[in-house]
N, C-alpha and C positions, 0 to 999 in steps of 0.2 A: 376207377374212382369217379369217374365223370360219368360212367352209364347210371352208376348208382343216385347220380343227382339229376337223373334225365327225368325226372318225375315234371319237369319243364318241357317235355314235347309233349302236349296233348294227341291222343290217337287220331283228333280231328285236324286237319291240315296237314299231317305227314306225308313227306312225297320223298320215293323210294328214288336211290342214288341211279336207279337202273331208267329213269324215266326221264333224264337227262341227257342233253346229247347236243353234239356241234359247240364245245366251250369255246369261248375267245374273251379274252383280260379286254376287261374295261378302266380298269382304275386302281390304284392301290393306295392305304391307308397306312395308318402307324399300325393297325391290330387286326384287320380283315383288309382281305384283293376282295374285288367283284369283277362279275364273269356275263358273256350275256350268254346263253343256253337255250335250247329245246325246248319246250316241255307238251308233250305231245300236241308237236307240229307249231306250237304259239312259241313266239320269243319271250325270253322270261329272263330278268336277273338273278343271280345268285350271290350275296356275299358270303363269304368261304373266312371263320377265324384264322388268324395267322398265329396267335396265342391265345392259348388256353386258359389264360387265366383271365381273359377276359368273356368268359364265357357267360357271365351273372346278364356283362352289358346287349350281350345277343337275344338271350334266353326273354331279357328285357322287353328287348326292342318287337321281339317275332310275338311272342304273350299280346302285346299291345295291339300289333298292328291286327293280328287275331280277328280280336274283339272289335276294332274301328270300320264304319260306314260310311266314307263319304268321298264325293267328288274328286274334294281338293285334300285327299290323303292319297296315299301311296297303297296299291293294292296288296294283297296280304295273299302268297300261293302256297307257301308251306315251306313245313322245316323239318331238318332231320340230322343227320351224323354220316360224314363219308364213312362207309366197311371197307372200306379198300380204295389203296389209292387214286387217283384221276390222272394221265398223262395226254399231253394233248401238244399241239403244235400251233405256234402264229402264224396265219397264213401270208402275214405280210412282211414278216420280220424273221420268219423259220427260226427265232426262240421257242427251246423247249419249258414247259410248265409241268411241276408234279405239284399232288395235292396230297396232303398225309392222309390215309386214312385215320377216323378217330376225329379231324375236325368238326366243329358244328356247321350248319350253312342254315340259312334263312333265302327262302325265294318270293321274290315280287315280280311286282307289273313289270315290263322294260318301258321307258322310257329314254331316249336314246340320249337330249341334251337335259341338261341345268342351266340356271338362269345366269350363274357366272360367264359360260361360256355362252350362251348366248349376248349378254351384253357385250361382252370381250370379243364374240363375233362382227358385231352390228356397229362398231367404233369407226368412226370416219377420222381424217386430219381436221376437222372442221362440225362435227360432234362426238363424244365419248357417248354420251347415256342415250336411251330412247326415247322415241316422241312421245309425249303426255297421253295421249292417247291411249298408248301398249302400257307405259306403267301406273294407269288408272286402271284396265283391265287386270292385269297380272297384282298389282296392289289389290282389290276386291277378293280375288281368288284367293290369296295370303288370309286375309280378314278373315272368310270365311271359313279356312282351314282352322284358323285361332279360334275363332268361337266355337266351333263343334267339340276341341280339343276341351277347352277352356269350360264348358259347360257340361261334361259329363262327370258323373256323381261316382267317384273322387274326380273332381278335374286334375287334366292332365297339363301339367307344363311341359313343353317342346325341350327351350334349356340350349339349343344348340341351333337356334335359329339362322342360317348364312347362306348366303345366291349358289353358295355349293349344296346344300342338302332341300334345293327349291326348284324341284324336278319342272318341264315345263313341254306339254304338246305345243307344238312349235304353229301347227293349222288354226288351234281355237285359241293359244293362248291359258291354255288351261294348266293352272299352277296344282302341284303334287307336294303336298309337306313330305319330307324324307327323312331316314336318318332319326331313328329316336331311342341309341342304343342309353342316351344320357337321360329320356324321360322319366322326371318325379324322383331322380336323382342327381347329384352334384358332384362330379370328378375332379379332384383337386390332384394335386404332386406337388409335394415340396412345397419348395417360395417362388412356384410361377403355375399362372395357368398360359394352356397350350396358347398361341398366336389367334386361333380362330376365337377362343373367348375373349383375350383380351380384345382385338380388334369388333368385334360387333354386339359385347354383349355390355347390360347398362353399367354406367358407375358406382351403382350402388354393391350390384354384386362385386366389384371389386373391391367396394369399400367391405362389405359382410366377411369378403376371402379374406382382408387385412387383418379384418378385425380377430375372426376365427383363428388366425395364426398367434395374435398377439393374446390371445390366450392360452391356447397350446404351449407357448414360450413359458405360460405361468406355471404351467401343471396345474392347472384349476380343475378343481373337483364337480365343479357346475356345469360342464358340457351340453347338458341336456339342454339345459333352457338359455344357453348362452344366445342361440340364434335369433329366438324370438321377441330378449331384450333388446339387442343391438337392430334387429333390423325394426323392430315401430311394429310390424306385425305378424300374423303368421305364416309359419315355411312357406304353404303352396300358395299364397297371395303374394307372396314376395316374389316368388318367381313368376308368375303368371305378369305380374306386371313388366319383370325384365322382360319376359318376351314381346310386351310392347313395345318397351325401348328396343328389342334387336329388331324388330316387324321396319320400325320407325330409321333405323340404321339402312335397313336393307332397301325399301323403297326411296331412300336419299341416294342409296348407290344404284339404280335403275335408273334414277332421275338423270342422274350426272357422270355416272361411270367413272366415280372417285371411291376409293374405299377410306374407311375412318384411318390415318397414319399414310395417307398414299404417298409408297417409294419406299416407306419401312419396311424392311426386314423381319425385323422382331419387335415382337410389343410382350414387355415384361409389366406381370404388375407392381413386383417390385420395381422398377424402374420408372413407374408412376407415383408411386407411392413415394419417393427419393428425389419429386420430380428431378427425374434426370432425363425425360422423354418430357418432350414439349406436350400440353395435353390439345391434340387436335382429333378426338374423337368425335366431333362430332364434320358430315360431308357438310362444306360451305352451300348452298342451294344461291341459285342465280338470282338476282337482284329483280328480274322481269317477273319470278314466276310467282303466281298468282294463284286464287280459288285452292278450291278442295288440296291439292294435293300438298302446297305449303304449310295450310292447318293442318293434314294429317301429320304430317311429317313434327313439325313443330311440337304440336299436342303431346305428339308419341314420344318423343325425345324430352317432355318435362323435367327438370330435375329432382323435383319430388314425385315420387314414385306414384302417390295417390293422387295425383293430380293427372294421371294420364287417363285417358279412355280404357274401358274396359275392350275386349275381341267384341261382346255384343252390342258395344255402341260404334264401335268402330264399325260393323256393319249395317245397326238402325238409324244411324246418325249422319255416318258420314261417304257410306255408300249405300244407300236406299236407292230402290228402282233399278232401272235396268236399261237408263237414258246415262250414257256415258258425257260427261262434262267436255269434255276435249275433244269428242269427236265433233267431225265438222255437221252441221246442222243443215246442210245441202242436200237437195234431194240425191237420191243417187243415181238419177236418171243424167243428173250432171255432170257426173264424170264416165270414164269408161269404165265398161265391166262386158267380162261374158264369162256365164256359165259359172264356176267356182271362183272366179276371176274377179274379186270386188274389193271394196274399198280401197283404190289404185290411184286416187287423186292426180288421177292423169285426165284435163282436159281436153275433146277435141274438140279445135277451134273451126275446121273445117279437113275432110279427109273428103279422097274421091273414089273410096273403097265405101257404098252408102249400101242402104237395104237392095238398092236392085244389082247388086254385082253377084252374079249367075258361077264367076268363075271360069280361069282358063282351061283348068279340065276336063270342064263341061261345053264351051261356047267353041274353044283353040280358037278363041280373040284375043292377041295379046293385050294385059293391063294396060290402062293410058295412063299414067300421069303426069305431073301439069306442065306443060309445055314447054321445052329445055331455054325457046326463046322468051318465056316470061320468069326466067327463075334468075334473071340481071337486075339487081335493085339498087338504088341509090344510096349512099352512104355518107353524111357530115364528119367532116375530119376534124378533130380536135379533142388531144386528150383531157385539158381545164376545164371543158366547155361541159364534159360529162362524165369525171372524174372529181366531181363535188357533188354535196348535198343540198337541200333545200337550206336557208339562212333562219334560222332559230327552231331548225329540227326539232323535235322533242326526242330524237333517240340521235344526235349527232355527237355526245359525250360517248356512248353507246359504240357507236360508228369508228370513231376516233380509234378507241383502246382497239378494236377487231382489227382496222386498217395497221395499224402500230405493229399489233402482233402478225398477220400476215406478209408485213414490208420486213419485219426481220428473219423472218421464214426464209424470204426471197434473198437477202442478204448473206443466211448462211448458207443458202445452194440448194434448200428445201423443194421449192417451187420454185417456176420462171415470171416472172412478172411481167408477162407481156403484153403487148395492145389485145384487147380483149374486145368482140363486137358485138354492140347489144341491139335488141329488136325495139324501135320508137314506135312503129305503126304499121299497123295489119287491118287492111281491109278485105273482106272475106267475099267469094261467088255472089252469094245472097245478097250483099250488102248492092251491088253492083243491078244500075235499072235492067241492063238484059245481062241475066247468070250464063258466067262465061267459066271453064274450068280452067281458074285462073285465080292467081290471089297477089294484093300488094302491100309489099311490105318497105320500109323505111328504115335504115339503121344507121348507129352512130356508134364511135369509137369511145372504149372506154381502157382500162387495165383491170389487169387477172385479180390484182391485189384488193382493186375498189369494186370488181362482182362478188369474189369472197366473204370482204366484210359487211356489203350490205345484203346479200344473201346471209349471210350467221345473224342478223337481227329479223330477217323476213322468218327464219327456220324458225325463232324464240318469241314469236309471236302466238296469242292466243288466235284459236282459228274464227272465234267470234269478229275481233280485231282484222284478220284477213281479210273476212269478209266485209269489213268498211271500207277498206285499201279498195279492194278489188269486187265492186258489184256485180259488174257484166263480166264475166270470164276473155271476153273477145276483146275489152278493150287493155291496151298495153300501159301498164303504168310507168308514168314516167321514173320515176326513183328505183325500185324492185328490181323494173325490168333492167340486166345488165347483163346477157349473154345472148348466142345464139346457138344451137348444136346441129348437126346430120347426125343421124341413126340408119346406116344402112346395111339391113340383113345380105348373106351371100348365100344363093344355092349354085353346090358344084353342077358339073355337068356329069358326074356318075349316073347309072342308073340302076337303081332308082335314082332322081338328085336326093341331095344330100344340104343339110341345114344347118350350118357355124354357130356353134357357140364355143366365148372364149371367155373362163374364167379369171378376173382379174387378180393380180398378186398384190398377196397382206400386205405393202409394205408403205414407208412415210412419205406423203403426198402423192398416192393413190386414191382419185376418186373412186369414192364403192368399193372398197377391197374387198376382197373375196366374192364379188358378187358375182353371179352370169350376164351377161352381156349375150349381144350378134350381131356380127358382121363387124363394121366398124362404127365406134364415135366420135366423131368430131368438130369442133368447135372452128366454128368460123372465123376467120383469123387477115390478117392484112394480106396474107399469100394470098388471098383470094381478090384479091382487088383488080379489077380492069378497069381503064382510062376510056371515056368516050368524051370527048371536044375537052378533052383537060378535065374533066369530071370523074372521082371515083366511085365504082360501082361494084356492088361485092356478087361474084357466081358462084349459087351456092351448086353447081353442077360440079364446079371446080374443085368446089368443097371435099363433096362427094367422092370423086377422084384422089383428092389427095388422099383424104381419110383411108378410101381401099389400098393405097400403094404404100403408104406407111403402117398402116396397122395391121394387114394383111401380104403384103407382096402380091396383090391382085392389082394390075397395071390395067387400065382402060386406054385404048389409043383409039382415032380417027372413028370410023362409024362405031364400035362397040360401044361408046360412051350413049347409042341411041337405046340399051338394051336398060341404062339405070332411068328404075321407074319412082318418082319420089310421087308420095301421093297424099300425104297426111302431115296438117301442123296442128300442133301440140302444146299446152301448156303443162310444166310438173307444178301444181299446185302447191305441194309440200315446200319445195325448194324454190319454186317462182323462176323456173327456165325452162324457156320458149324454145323451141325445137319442130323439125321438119324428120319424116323419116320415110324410110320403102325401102327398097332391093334392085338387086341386081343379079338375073339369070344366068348363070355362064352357061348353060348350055341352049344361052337362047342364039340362034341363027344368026341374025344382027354383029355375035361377038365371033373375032376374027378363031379360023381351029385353032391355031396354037396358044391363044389363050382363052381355050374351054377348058380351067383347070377341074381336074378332081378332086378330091378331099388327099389322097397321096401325094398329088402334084401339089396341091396349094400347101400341104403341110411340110413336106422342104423347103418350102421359099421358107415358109412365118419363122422355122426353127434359124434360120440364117442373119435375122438381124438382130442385134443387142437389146433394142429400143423394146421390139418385143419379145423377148424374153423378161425385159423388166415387165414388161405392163400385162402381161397371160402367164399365168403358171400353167394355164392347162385349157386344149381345145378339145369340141366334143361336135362332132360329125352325127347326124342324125336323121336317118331317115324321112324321107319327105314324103310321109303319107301319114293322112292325117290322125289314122288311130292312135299310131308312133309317136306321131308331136304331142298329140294331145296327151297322151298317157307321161312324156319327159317335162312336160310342161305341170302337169300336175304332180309330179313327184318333186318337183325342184321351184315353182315357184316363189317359195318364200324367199329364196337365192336370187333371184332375178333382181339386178337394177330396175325401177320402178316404168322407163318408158320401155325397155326388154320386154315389159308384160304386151303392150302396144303392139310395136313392132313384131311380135310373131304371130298374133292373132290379124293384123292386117295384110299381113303376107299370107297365112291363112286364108285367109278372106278373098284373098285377090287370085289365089290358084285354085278352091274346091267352092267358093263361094260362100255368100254370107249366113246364108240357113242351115247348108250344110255345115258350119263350124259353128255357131251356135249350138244346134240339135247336139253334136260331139262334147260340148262344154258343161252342157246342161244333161245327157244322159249319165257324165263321169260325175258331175254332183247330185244326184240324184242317186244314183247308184252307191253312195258313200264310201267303199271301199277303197281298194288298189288298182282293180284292173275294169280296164271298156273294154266291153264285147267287141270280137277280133270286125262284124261291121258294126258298120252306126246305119241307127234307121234314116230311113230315105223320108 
């Protein structure tokens, strides 16, 4: 019966069950699994129906995607009917998979994440949603998808607008409308729509859904036109505007990484209609945020339906140009960058890794950095003294509610609320009448709980605004500034050596989770304190030390400690934390044999303490040359905790030198692909 109605696979797009290969389950629905696949030699999706009776909504979707040309849609590779079944195996999970023969399937582009999981990736203890920045980009790309749709003749309404079906290349940001088995139709059941309509789609259509039932209930013989009284106007404008409202839903949950009901369950709409469900559909938006993004948001979510922007003002109006509002307005020569490596708002305030470092592979000079006897710096004791804020703050109300919330954190065992030590004053080589490789800095004690919460109002600032805090990047502001960090890379002493990186674990009061890290991070802390004539002084040598022996089981004693080379400080402009970073060679001479660990050796200690296992789910040992690096580093950068980026290209730097890893950075983005030529030119 079904071949008979196949008059729905056009001969153009067909792609034969046999030109498929290597399946593995991506996902699974109420009515189709998707699979990522072959398709000569390209990765490709396939969604495979599970029921047949949903075949109108396939036939739908594939028809559509067809006919569609654009950026910010989902590509369209062809459809057809399994002949015979598919059996295949998970390679990770050795579950078996069979496919009926006789299913339909539909193949597209692969796109590996969605924007849910992406945001649901990028969640901090101390942010849910993403920086204004990424959801000005990924909003525009939304916009644009809506008006292409929106504007062909019939326009098309989407209808199932959600951060699930909002495919997303993770490198440019580039948003994919997906999922359009419900377009320029309306899937009802019974007296509920699915969770995913209630939750993101407008109140109006809930109200239309109410209404349509409560006629139904009458046996009304007027059906036809029942739609176009009750809703003010007609079918495809009614809905074209709800996917404003869902556009306007979805860019709120990017903002803030709350969904409309969040912690609900289930969202009925009879159970709206009865309020029996509190009505919280609409995401709260932050009280600071400001410009474009709060009027889209606002505008989109109107409650009269006509009163929202249309997809083509939404993109002449409120995203014109190609000058993003949120990014920061700084040259980019001001922060660091190499090669694909950009927009990193990682300042350097002074590194001693500069243009002229040739490299030790080239020179066998070992790196200098700055001298273990100037790395003792003076420190003011007193929690009160710098564990307050300025006296008629304009964000101390602000201040208060963050501190409130991070002090009950620490209360219920979330976080440790410890003396926390922040950077007062850095005078840099340059600064100094004869430049000496050497830098001075001044710090003062504060707690973990008061860097927290005035770090979450530094984070929720506009970056125009930052920039009035912070003109000079080198000087340290007194308020902001509240921590201090070591970042120190390890190479083993294998050979080839071998380059740490240790992925941090999801879990609650983990900074950066899941992200990549190396070597060790660590926050300078009172253990670091020494006494000179009664005076305390913090060694961040010490630091450095400690950091490898606790997050590593990398122990430094007596001269090995002459092998860590720190050579770069740092400001994280995003977050407003001052940091020092370098490495440490174990198989440099200096360090004693027995602890010139390997990547085998060093990886029995790490597995042996609890501390880390909580904080690494997973280490990743990596060849130290630099095609290698640079090829891990481009595949995984988005992963990367933000001074991560830093820190491996100044290690870079300090072993092959600085032209040579440039030229590397800069042939792999030029080159646009996946892979650098096995050399790099000279």
């Amino acid at each position: 019966a079904f071949l008979a109605e196949s008059s729905g696979f056009r001969t153009v797009g067909k792609v034969s069950q046999d030109e498929l290969a290597a399946w593995e389950p991506l996902g699974e629905g109420g009515f189709s699994s998707v699979y990522k696949t072959k398709l000569k030699g390209n990765d490709v999706a396939v969604k495979v129906l599970k029921n047949l009776k949903e075949t109108r909504s396939l036939l739908t979707e594939g028809n559509l995607l067809r006919d569609f040309r654009h950026d910010n849609i989902i590509a369209f590779r062809g459809m057809n009917i399994l002949e015979r079944d598919v059996s295949f195996e998970n390679v990770s999970t050795h579950e078996k998979f069979t496919l009926k023969a006789g299913c339909p399937f539909l193949v597209m582009e692969y796109i590996p994440k969605n924007l849910h999981r992406f945001v649901e990736d990028h969640k901090t203890p101390e942010s849910r949603g993403l920086p204004k920045s990424q959801v000005w980009t990924i909003g525009r790309g939304m916009a644009n998808g809506l008006m292409y749709l929106h504007s062909l003749n019939p326009p098309i309404s989407h209808r199932d607008l959600k951060p699930d079906n909002i495919l997303l290349e993770i490198r440019s940001l580039r948003v994919k409308l997906a999922d359009f088995g419900l377009s320029r139709t309306i899937e009802r059941s019974d007296n509920d729509l699915s969770l995913f309509h209630a939750r993101w789609t407008a109140p109006d259509v809930w109200d239309d859904y109410i209404t349509a039932n409560e006629y139904n209930k009458e046996d009304t013989t007027e059906n036809e036109t029942v739609e176009e009284e009750h809703t003010g106007f007609g079918d495809e404008l009614f809905y074209l505007r709800a996917d404003i409202y869902s556009y306007g839903q979805v860019v709120a949950y990017t903002l803030t990484g709350n969904t409309p009901w969040q912690g609900t369950n289930s969202v009925s709409v009879l159970g709206i209609q009865n309020n029996l469900i509190k009505k919280e559909d609409r995401v709260e938006l932050p009280e600071e945020l400001g410009g474009l993004l709060r009027k889209v948001i606002e505008d989109c979510r109107m409650e009269n339906p006509e009163m929202r922007p249309t997809a083509d003002e939404l993109v002449s109006e409120y995203f014109s140009g190609d000058v993003n509002p949120y990014q920061t307005e700084a040259k980019s020569a001001e922060f660091f960058s190499c090669g694909f490596l950009q927009n990193t708002y990682v300042f350097v305030a002074e590194s001693l890794v500069d243009e002229s470092s040739e490299g030790y592979f080239k020179t066998a000079v070992r790196p200098q950095g700055f001298p273990p006897e100037c790395l003792l710096y003076p420190v003011e004791v007193g929690n009160k003294e710098y564990n307050d804020v300025p006296k008629e703050w304009v964000y101390e109300r602000k201040y208060r509610e963050h501190y409130g919330r991070f002090r009950q954190d620490a209360i219920d065992k979330k976080i440790a609320d410890n003396p926390s030590i922040a950077l007062k004053t850095l005078i840099t080589s340059q600064e100094e009448e004869e430049e000496r490789q050497e830098i001075q800095l001044m710090f003062g004690q504060s707690t973990y709980c008061h860097h927290r919460a005035v770090r979450e109002i530094w984070r929720n600032l506009e970056d125009s605004k930052k920039r009035e805090f912070v003109v000079c990047k080198t000087t340290v502001h007194p308020v902001f500034s509240t921590s201090f960090g070591l970042h120190v890379a390890v190479l083993t002493a294998d050979k080839p050596r071998k380059f740490i990186f240790g992925k941090r674990a999801n879990r609650e009061g983990m900074p950066t989770p899941s992200k990549f890290t190396c070597g060790a991070v660590e926050s300078v802390s009172v253990k670091d304190y020494v006494y000179k004539d009664g005076k305390p002084y913090v060694n961040l040598i010490q630091t450095a030390v400690r950091g490898l022996e606790e997050k590593l089981r990398v122990e430094l004693k007596g001269s090995d400690i002459k092998a860590l080379c720190l050579t770069t400080v740092y400001l994280k402009f995003d977050t407003h934390e001052w940091g020092c970073c370098g490495y440490v060679d174990l198989s440099d001479e200096r360090v004693a044999p027995e602890r010139r660990l390997t990547f085998e050796q060093l990886g029995s200690r790490f597995t042996m303490g609890p501390k880390d296992k909580y904080e690494h789910e997973e280490v990743v040992a990596v060849d130290f040359e630099l095609s290698r690096m640079v090829e891990f580093v481009r595949e995984n950068y988005e992963d990367f905790a933000s001074s991560t980026k830093l820190v491996v290209v100044k290690v870079l730097q300090s072993f092959f030198g600085v032209a040579a890893v440039e030229r590397a950075f800069r042939v792999y983005l030029e080159d646009g692909n996946n892979t650098l030529p096995k050399e790099i030119p000279s």
